[in-house]
C-alpha positions, -999 to +999 in steps of 0.1 A: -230-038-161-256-057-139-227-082-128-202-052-118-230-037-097-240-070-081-200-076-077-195-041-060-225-048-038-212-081-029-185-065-017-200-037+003-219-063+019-186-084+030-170-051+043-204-041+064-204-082+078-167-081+086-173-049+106-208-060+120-186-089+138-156-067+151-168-060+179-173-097+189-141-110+177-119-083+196-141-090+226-135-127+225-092-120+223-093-099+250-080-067+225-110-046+223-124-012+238-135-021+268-170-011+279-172+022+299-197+033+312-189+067+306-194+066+268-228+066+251-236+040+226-234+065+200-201+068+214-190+035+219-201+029+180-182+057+168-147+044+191-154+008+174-156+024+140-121+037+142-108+011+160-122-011+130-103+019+104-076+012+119-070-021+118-082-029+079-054-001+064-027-014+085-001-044+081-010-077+104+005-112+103-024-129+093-049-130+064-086-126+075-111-133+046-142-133+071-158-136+106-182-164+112-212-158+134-196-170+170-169-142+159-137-160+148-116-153+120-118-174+091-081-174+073-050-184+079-019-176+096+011-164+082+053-174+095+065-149+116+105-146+112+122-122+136+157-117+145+171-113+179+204-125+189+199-149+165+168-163+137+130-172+155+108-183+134+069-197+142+037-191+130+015-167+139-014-189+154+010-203+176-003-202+208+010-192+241+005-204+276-024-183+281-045-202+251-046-174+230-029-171+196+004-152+189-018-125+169-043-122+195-014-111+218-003-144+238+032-142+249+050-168+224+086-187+237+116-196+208+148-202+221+140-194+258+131-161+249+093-150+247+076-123+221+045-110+220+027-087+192+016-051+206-005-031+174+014-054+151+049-049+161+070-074+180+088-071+218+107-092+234+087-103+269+083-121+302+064-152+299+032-135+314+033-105+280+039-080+301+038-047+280+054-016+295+041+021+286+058+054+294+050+083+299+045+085+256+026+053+259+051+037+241+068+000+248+096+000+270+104-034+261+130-043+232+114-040+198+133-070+175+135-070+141+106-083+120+116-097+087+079-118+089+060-121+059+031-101+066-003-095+046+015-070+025+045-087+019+023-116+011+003-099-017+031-079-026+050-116-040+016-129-050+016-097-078+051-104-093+044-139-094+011-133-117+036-104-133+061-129-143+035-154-155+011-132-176+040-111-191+061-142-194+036-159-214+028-132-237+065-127-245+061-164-252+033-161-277+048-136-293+078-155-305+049-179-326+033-150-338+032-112-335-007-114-333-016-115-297-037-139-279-050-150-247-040-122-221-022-100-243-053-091-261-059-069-228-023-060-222-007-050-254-031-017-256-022-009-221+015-017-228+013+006-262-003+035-245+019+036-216+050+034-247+033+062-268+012+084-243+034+081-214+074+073-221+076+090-254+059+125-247+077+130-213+115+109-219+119+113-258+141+092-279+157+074-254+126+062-240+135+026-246+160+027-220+136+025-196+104+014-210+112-019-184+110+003-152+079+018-165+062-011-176+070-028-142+059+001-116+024+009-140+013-026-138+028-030-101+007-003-086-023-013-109-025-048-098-019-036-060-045-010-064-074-035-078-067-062-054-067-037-024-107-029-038-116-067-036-137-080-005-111-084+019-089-065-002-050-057+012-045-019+014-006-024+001+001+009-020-015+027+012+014+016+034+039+040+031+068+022+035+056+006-004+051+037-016+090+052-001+102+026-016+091+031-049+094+067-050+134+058-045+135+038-073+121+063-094+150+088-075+176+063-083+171+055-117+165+100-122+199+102-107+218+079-123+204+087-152+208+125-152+229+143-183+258+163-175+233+192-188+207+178-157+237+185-134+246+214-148+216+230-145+211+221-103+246+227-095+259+258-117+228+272-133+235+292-170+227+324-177+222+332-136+243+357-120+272+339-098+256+348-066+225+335-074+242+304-084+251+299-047+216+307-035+199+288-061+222+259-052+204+243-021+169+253-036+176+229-068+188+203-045+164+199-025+141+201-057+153+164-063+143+155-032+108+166-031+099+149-065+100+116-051+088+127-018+056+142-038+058+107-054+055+086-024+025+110-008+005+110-035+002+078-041-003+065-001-025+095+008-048+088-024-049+053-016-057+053+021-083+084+022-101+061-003-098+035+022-107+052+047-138+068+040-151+035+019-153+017+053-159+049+080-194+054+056-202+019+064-193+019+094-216+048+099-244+026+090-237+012+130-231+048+145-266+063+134-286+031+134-316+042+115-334+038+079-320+071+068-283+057+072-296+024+059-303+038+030-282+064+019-243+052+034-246+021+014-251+044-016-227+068-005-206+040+001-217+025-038-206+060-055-173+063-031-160+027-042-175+036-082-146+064-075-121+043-061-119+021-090-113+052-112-087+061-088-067+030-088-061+030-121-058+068-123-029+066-091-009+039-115-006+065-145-002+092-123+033+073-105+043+064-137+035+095-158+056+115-132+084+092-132+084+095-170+086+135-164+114+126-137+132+108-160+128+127-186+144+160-175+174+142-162+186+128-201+175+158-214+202+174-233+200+215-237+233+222-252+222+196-282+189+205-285+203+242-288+225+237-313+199+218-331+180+239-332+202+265-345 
């Protein structure tokens, strides 16, 4: 218990040094809040704080463990790989002909063309970076496609690499002997209760089918989850475009799996009058829909509030600026990340227990169990 305490503290600690530097480190690239004089150090604090939100739960195209004193990142870049009238490629500490780096905002050429990064997305440029605004205060210049592998993307291969090596190997051992060893001491009673306590209960006896899928997206969003709590941690399962993407799986598989009584029952519903059949149509529909959309909120919103408030407590450390706040945000903060842990793990059985449910309902058969009944 004492070394979990000192581990979460640890880590506190790293997140309140990482934002204690911000400030310089934006200052030194030329990317941060300028100075007004309008705004009240209170103020000023409170902008910086966001600012510093902000930039932790979203993507970037480099990894940044920590800032030293003089306010650099310590890290390292990551290839940027962008398509526009053909394949660029470069890293992302490339560096313009301004001196900066690529990721500080430094127009960078390839091919005779030049990009530059505005709030992590790409634009094609003059050779000065010239960003455009309209009225919207969005780029007028042409957005390119980014296929770069980004922080996310990054973690996102590092977890199915360690998948494919820890379950790998324990498939492996098996095949000597059916008692487990090494890592499959800790992963054959989480594998068993996701089988009895999750697939079973909600699919039935054709669980099996798709005891795979489950497996896969439990331990996918578990591993992503614990990672994004770790100093420097990647908030991956609280970008939404991970999350859409796994809610459509679970969609996928739920449609392609559905009976003919799962069909029945959206498109010509028994036992209802016929013209509520036509009104009740659209409503079950769109009911497939929302599952996965309920899906892919949960689990991002969950994710990022956790996020968010973990660093916007210590952050408030800096706002207020007295013993009070020294005191009782980092304690706050202690009892806010406690519950974050609980929540990672509770967000991966959640997904999956609802994707069981999903699943489920669509190979359930009515007509059999009816008559089976009978």
């Amino acid at each position: 218990m004492l070394k979990k305490t000192a581990i979460l503290f640890y880590s506190l600690l790293m997140f309140a040094s990482a934002f204690a530097q911000h400030e310089n480190v934006e200052n030194q690239h030329g990317k941060a809040v300028t100075e007004t004089p309008e705004l009240s150090e209170k103020d000023r604090a409170t902008k910086e704080v966001k600012e510093f939100v902000d930039h932790h739960i979203l993507d970037a195209h480099d990894v940044a463990i920590m800032v030293d004193k003089e306010g650099h990142h310590i890290g390292f870049p990551l290839p940027v790989i962008i398509y526009d009238e053909g394949f660029h490629t470069f890293m992302s500490n490339t560096k313009g002909a301004d001196g900066h780096e690529f990721i500080h905002g430094s127009p960078v050429e390839s091919n005779g063309k030049f990009y530059t990064l505005h709030h992590e997305k790409i634009y094609r440029t003059d050779s000065k970076g010239t960003i455009t605004l309209d009225k919207d205060h969005h780029p007028t210049e042409k957005r390119v496609l980014d296929l770069s592998i980004t922080k996310s993307v990054l973690v996102i291969i590092l977890v199915a690499i360690l998948m494919i090596v820890l379950f790998g190997g324990m498939a492996r051992s098996y095949k000597k002997s059916l008692i487990p060893s090494g890592a499959a001491k800790f992963l054959e009673p989480i594998i068993i209760f996701v089988r009895d306590d999750i697939a079973i209960p909600n699919i039935g006896h054709k669980y099996k089918r798709f005891m795979g899928y489950l497996l896969t997206v439990f331990f996918f969003i578990l591993f992503l989850n614990v990672l994004g709590l770790m100093p420097f941690g990647i908030n991956v399962t609280g970008n939404i475009a991970i999350t859409f993407f796994l809610a459509i799986m679970t969609y996928l598989i739920t449609t392609f799996s559905g009976s003919k009584d799962y069909w029945k029952h959206i498109f010509w519903m028994p036992g209802v009058p016929v013209p509520m059949k036509f009104i009740m149509l659209p409503i079950e529909l769109l009911g497939t829909l929302t599952k996965p959309f309920a899906l892919m909120i949960r689990l991002f919103a969950n994710m990022t509030a956790g996020h968010i408030v973990v660093m916007t407590l210590i952050g408030s450390i800096y706002i207020f600026k007295n013993w009070i706040a020294g005191v009782a945000f980092p304690f706050l903060t202690l009892v806010i990340y406690l519950l974050e842990v609980l929540v990672a793990f509770l967000q991966a059985y959640i997904f999956t227990m609802l994707s069981a449910l999903f699943i489920g309902m669509a190979v359930e058969e009515h007509e059999h169990d009816h008559n089976h009944a009978h």
